[in-house]
C-alpha positions as CSV (number, residue, x, y, z in Angstrom):
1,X,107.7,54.0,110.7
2,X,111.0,51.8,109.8
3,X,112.7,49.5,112.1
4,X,116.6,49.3,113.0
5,X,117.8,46.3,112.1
6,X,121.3,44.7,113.8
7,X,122.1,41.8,112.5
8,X,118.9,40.6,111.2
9,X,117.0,41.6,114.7
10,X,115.1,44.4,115.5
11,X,116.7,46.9,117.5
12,X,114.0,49.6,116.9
13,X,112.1,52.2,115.0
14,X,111.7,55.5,113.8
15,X,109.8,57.2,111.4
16,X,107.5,60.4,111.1
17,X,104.8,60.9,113.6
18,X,102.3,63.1,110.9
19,X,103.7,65.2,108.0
20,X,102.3,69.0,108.8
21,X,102.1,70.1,105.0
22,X,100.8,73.7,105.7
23,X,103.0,74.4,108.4
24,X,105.9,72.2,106.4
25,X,106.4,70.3,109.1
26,X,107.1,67.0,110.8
27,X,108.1,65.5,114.2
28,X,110.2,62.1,114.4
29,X,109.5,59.2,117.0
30,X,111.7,56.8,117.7
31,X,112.1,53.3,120.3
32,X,115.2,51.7,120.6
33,X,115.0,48.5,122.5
34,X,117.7,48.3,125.6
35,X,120.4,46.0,124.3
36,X,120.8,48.7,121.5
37,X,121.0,51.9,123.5
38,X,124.6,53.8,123.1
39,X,125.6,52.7,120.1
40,X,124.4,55.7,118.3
41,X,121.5,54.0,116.5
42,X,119.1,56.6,117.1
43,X,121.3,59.5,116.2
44,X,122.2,58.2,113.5
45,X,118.7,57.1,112.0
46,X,117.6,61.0,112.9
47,X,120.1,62.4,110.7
48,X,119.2,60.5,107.7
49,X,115.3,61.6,108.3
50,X,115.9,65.3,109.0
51,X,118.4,65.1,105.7
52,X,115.2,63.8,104.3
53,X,112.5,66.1,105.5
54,X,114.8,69.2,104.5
55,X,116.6,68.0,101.4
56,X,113.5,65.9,99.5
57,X,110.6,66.8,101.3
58,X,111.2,70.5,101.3
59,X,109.5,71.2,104.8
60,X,111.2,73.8,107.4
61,X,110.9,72.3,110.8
62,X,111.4,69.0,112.7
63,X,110.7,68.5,115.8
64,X,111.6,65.9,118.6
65,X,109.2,65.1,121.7
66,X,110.5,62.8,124.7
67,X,109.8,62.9,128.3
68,X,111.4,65.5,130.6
69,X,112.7,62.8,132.6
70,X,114.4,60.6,129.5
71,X,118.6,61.6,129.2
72,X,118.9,59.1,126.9
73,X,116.1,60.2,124.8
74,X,116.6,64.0,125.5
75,X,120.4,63.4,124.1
76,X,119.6,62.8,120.8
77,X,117.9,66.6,119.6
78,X,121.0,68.1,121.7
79,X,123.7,66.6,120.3
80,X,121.7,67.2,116.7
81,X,121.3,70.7,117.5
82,X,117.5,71.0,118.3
83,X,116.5,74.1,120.0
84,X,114.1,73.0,123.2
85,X,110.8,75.1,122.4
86,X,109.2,74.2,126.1
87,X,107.5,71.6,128.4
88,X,104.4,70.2,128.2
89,X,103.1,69.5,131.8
90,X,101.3,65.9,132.7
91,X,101.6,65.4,128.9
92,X,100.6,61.5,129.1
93,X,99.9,59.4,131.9
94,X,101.6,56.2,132.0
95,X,102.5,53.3,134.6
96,X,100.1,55.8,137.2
97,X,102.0,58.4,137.0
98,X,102.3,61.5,135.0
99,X,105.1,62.5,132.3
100,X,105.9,66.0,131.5
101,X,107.3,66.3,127.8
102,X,110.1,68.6,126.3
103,X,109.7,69.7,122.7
104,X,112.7,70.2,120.6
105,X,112.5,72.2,117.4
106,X,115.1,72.3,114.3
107,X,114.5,74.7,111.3
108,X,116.0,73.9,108.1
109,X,118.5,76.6,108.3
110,X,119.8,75.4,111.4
111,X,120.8,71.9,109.7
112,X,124.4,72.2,108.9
């Protein structure tokens, strides 16, 4: 994982959750705290890792996860063109209550 930095703070991080070398593929996780959201940090940190995974990693697939109930979060894959693959029901149970999860897909020869 790397961190966003904004002036010398952290703004957040992102990085490659595992590296699926059979199936050539990885997922990306990110956090972005909340006086960074908007400015297209996130987006912007995706593109350079998908570049990455496709370009000099040679795998085929990325994929996004982030809970159903996340726009912010969700808004990233879709403006990146991600494909969403399906929902996960009560995928993690946080704050006592359960969070479904939407999984977003991208295959290298969707990457323009």
């Amino acid at each position: 994982m790397g961190g966003y930095l904004v002036q010398g703070n952290i703004a957040g991080s992102i990085g490659y959750l595992f590296m699926d070398w059979n199936a050539r593929k990885t997922e990306i996780g990110y956090w972005l705290g909340d006086d960074y959201v908007g400015e297209g940090l996130a987006t912007l940190a995706c593109k350079q890792l998908i570049d990455h995974a496709f370009n000099d990693l040679g795998l085929r697939k990325v994929e996004i996860n982030v809970a159903t109930k996340n726009s912010k979060s969700k808004a990233i894959p879709e403006k990146l063109g991600f494909k969403q693959e399906g929902i996960l029901r009560n995928y993690e149970y946080l704050n006592g209550e359960y969070h479904d999860r939407v999984i977003y897909g991208l295959l290298k020869e969707e990457w323009a």
